[in-house]
N, C-alpha and C positions, 0 to 999 in steps of 0.2 A: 340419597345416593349411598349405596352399599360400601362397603370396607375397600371391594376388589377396586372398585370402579375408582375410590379414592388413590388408591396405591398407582393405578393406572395411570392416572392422570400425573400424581405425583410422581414417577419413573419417565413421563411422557416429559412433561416439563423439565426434567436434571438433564434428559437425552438432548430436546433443543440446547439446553445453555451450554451443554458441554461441546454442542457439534458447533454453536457459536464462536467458542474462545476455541475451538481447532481450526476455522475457518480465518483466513489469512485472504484479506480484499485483493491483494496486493498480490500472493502466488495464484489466485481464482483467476486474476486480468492475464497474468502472462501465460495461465494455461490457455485461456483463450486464444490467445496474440498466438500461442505456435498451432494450435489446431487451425487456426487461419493460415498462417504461411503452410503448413501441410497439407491444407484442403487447394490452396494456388499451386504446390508444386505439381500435384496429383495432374491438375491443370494442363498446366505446363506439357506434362507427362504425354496426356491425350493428346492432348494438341501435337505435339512431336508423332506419336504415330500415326495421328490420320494423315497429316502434311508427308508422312514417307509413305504413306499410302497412295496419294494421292501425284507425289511424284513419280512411283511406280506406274502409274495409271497411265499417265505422261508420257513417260518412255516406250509403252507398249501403244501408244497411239500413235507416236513419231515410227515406231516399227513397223506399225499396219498402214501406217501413210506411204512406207520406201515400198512396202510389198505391193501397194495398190499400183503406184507410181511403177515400180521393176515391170509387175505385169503387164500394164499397159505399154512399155517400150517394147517388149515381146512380142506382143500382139500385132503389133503396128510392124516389128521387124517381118514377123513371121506371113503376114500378109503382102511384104516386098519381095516375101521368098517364093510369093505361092503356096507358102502351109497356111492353109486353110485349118486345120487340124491343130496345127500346135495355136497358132493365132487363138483358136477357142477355147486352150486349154488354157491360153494366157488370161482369157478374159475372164475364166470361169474361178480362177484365183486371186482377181483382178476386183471382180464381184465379195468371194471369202473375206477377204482384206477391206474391204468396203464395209463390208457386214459389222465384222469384227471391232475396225473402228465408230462405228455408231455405238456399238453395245459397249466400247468403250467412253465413247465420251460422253452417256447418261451416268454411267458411274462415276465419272469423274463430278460433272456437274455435281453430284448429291455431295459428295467427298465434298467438293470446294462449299457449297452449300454449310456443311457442316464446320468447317475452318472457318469460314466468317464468324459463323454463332459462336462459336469456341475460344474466339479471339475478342470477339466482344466480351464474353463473359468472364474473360481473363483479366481485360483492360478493367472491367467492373467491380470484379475482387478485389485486383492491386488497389483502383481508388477507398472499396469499402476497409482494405487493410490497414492504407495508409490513416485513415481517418478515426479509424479503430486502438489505430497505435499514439494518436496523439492525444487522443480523449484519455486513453491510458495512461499516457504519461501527467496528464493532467489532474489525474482522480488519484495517482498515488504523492504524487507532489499533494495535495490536499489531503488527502490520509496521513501521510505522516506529519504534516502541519498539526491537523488537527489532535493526533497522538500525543504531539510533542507538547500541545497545549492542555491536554487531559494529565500529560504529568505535571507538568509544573503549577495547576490548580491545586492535583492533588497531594504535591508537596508544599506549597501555600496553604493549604485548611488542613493538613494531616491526613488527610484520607490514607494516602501512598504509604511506603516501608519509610521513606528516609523522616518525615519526622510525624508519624502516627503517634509514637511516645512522647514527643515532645512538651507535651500538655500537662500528661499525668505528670513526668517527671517536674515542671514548673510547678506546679499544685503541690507536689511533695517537699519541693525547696523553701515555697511561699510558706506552707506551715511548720516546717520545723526553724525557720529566721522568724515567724511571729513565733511560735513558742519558744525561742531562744531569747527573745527581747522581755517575751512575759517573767520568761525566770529571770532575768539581770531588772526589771522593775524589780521583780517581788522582792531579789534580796536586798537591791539599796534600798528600801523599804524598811525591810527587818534590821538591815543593818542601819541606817538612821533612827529606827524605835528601838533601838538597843538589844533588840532579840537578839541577833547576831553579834557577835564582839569580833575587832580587828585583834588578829593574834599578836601584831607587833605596837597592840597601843593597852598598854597596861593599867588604865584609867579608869576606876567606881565609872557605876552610871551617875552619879549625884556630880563626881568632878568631872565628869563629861559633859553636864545640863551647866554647871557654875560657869565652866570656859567661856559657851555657847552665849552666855551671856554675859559676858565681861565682852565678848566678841562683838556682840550686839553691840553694847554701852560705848565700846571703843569707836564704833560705828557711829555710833549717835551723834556724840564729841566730835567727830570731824565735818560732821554734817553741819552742826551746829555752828562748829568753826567756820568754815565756808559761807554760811549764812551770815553771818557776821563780817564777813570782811567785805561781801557784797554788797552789803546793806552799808558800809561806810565809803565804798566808789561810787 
C-alpha cells in the first residue's frame, strides 16, 4: 500500500471515531420521535383537507338534489297550468341537476375512498409512533444505565479522570516510606556500630562496648537469680 493510500485510510479512520464521540444515541432517537410526530401531523394535515373537500362535495350534492327536486315541482305545476313549454324547461333543468349530481357523487365516492386510506394510515403511524416512543424511552433508560456503569468501572481500574493518577501517585508514596525506612535502618545501624555518635551522649566507644556489657552481666545475674529461686519452689 502506497504513503497516500495509508494516510487515507488513517484520516478515514480519525473521521469515524470523531463522528462516533459527536454522535449522541440519545439526541439521534428524539430526532427520530419528532420527524415522526411531523410526518403524522403532515397527516393529519391531508386528512383535514380532503374531509373539507369532500364536505364541499356534499353540499353541492344536497344543492343539485333541491334543484332536481324545485324542477320537477315546476314541471308538474306548469303541466296544471297547461305550459307545456315551461313544464320542459323545468325538466330540462331538472335533468342539468340530475347530471350534475351523479358527476358529483363519483367525486365524492373517490374523495371518501381516499379518507378511509388516510384515516387508516393515520391510525397506523399513531400505533407505529406510539411504539417507537416506548422502545425509545427504553433504549435511553439502558444507555445511560449502561454509561453510568462505563464510569464507575472506569473510576474503579483508573481508566477515567477522577483516579487515572491514583496508581502512579501510590507507587510514588510506597517508594519514598520504603526508602525512608531503609535510611532509619541504615542509621540505627551506623549508629549502634558507632559510626554515628549521639551528640548528647558524650561516651568513648570502648566505655560504650564496657556498659553494654555490664548491661548484659547485670542481665545475666537476674536471670540467674530467677532461676534460682524457681529451682527452690
Amino acid at each position: 500500500m502506497s504513503i497516500l493510500g495509508r494516510v487515507a485510510d488513517l484520516l478515514q479512520a480519525k473521521t469515524h471515531s470523531l463522528l462516533n464521540k459527536l454522535e449522541d444515541p440519545n439526541e439521534q432517537l428524539d430526532l427520530s420521535y419528532e420527524k415522526m410526530i411531523s410526518g403524522l401531523q403532515e397527516t393529519k394535515q391531508h386528512l383535514a383537507e380532503v374531509v373539507t373537500e369532500q364536505k364541499l362535495l356534499e353540499r353541492q350534492m344536497d344543492q343539485a338534489t333541491q334543484e332536481a327536486d324545485q324542477a320537477q315541482d315546476n314541471a308538474k305545476l306548469a303541466m296544471q297550468s297547461s305550459r307545456e313549454d315551461l313544464a320542459r324547461e323545468a325538466l330540462v333543468k331538472r335533468q342539468a341537476a340530475q347530471e350534475k349530481l351523479q358527476s358529483l357523487g363519483k367525486a365524492h365516492d373517490n374523495i371518501s375512498a381516499q379518507v378511509e386510506k388516510l384515516i387508516g394510515y393515520q391510525k397506523t403511524l399513531e400505533g407505529r409512533i406510539e411504539q417507537f416512543r416506548t422502545q425509545k424511552e427504553v433504549m435511553k433508560s439502558s444507555y445511560a444505565a449502561a454509561q453510568a456503569q462505563v464510569k464507575v468501572t472506569e473510576s474503579l481500574t483508573g481508566v477515567g479522570d477522577h483516579l487515572s493518577h491514583v496508581g502512579d501517585t501510590m507507587r510514588r508514596a510506597e517508594d519514598k516510606v520504603a526508602g525512608a525506612q531503609a535510611k532509619a535502618d541504615a542509621m540505627d545501624g551506623l549508629l549502634k556500630a558507632g559510626v554515628l555518635n549521639d551528640p548528647l551522649d558524650h561516651r568513648s566507644s570502648s566505655e560504650k562496648e564496657l556498659d553494654a556489657m555490664r548491661s548484659n552481666s547485670a542481665i545475666d545475674a537476674e536471670l540467674a537469680k530467677l532461676k534460682a529461686e524457681l529451682g527452690k519452689a
